[in-house]
KEBAMAR-192459 format. One record per atom (N, C-alpha, C): residue in three letters; y, z, x. Coordinates in steps of 0.001 Angstrom, whole numbers, plus 500000, padded with zeros to 6 digits. Atoms other than C-alpha are relative to their C-alpha. Layout:
N
alaYZX ...
This chain:
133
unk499686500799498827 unk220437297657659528 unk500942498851499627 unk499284500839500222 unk221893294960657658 unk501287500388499625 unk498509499601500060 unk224596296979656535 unk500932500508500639 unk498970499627498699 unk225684298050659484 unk500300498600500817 unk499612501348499453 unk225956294339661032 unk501139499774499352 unk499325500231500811 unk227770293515658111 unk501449500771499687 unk499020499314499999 unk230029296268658030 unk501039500159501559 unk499094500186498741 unk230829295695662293 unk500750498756499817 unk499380501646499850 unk231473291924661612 unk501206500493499396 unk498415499595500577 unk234250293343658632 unk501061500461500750 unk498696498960499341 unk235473295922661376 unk500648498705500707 unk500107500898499814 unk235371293190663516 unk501455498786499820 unk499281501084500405 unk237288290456661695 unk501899500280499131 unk498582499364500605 unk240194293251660365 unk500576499866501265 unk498891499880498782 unk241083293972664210 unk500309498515500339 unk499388500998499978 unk241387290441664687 unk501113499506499251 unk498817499980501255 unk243739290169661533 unk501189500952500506 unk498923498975499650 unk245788293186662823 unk500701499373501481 unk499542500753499051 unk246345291397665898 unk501044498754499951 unk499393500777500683 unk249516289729664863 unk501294500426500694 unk498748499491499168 unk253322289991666196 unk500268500914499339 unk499585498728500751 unk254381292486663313 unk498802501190500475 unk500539498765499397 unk251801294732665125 unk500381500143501304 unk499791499920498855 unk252392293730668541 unk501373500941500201 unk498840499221499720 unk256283294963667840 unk500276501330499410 unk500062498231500650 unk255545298164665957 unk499529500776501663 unk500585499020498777 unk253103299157669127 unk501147500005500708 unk499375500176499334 unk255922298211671348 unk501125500794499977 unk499042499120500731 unk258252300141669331 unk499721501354500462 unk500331498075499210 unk256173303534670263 unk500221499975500964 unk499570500190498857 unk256262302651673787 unk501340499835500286 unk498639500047499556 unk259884302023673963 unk500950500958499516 unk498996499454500507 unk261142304137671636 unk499583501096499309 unk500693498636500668 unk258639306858670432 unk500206499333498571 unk500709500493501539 unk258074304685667299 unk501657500036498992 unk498755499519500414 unk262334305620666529 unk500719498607499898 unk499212501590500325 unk264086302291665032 unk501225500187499676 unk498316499909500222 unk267601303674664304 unk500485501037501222 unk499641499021498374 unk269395305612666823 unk499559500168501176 unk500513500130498773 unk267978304884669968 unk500879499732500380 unk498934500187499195 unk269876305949672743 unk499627498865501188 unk500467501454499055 unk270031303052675398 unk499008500882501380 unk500713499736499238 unk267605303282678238 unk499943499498501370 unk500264501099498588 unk266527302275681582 unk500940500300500592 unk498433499736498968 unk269916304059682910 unk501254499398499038 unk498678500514500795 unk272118302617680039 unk499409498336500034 unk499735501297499624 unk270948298942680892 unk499119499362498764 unk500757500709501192 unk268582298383677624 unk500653501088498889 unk499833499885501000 unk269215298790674266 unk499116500116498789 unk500727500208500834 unk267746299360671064 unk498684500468499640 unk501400499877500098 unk264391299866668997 unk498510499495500959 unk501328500507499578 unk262250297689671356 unk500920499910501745 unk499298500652498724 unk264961297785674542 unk500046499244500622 unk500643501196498998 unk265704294922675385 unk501563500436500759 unk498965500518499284 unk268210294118678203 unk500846499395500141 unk499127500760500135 unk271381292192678572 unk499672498478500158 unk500164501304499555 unk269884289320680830 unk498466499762498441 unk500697499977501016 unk266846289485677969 unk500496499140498957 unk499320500257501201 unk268501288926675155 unk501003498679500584 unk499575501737499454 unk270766285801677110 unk498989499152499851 unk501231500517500088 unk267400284491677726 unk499616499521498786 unk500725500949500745 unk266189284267674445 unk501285499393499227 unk499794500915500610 unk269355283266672855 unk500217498356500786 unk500551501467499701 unk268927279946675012 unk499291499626499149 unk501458500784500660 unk265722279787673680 unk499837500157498866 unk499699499921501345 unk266988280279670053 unk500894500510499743 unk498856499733500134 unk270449279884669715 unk500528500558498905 unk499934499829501071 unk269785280079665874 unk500401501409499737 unk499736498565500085 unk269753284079666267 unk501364500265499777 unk498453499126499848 unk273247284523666997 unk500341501375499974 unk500091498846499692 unk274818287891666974 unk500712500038501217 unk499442499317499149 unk275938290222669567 unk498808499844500384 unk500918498587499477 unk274227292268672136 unk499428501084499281 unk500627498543500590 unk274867295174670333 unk499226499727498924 unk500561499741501046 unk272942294098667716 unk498796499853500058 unk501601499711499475 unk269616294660669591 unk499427501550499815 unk500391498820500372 unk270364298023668344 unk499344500284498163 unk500402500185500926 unk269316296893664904 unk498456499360500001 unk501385500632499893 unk265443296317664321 unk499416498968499574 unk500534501370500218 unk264955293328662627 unk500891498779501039 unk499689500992499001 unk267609291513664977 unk499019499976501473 unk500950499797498140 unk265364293061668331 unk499166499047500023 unk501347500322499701 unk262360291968666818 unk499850498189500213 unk499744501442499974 unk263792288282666489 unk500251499409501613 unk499582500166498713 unk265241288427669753 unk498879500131501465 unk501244499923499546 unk262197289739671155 unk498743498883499959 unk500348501285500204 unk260250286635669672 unk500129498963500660 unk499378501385499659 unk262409284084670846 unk499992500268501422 unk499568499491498778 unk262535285478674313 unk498007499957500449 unk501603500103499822 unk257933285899674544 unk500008498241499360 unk500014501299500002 unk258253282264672963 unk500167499019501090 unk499569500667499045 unk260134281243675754 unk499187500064501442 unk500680499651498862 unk258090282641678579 unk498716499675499825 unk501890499938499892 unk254322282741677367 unk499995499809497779 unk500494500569500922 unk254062280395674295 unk498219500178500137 unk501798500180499843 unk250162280484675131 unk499886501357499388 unk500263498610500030 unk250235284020674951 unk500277500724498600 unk499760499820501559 unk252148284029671337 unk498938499378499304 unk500697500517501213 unk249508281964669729 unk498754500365500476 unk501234499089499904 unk246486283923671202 unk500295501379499897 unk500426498361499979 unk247919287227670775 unk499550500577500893 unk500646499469498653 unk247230288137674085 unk501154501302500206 unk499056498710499468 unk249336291503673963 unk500195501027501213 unk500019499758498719 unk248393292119677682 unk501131499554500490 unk499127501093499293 unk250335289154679036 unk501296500292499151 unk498325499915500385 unk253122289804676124 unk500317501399500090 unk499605498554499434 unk253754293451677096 unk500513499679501007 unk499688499759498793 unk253875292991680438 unk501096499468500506 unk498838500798499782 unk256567290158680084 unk500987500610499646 unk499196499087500454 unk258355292410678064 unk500399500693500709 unk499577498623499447 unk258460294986680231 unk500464499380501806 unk499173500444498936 unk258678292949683546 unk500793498610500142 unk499503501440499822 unk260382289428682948 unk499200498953499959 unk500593501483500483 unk259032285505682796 unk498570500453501054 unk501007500126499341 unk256601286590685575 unk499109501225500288 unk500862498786500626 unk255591289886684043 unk498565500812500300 unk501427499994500499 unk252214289615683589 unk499365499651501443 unk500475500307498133 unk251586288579687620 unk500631501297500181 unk499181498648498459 unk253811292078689095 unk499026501299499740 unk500667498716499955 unk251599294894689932 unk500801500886499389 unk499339499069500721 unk254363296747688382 unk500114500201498672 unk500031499707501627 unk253373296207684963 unk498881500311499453 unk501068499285500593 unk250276297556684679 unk499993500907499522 unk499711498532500879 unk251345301028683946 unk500445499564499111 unk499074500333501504 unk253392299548681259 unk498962499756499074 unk501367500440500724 unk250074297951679883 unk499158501022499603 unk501023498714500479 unk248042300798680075 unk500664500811498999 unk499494499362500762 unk250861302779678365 unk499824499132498673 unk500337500633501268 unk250583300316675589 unk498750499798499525 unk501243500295500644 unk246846299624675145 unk499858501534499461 unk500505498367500163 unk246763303740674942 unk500896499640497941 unk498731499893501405 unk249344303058671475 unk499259499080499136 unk500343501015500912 unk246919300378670089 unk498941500652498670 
């Protein structure tokens, strides 16, 4: 008995540990892109880009909100620039949501804009992602 307490608390205290942005943007990665980080053809009708697709107005967005990035557009087709861009862009919208790891609320922003996480239209998006966790 005790070693099974002991061994849920471990399970426990790993998924909390895994709960981190370098997971949040891997899952996000299957969902957007079937898990595919080079060659992704653009999406959404041509209007996103990239391993984690982001969008034109997206990517404006976060470089406001971290000019430091610099870069192109096109270079949302590269995965460590997305995932920066992606960052700076959930920073900007749902700081609360980056430092609880709430990958509900940062999906949904992702997928629908600053007010994401309120549009009935992002629940499917959510569900498609909790299914990838």
């Amino acid at each position: 008995m005790k070693t099974a307490l002991i061994t849920l608390a471990l399970l426990a205290t790993l998924q909390s540990q895994a709960k981190d942005f370098k997971s949040f943007v891997q899952i996000l990665n299957k969902v957007e892109a079937k898990g595919q980080k080079k060659g992704v053809k653009p999406g959404d009708n041509g209007r996103a880009i990239g391993p984690l697709q982001i969008h034109y107005k997206y990517w404006r967005d976060a470089m406001q909100a971290d000019p430091s990035i610099g870069g192109r557009y096109a270079d949302c087709n590269q995965w460590s620039y997305s995932v920066k861009v992606v960052k700076a862009y959930l920073s900007r919208y749902a700081p609360d949501a980056i430092r609880r790891m709430d990958y509900k609320t940062l999906a949904r922003i992702h997928n629908g804009g600053p007010n994401g996480h309120l549009e009935v239209a992002t629940v499917s998006y959510w569900l498609e992602f909790k299914r990838n966790l």
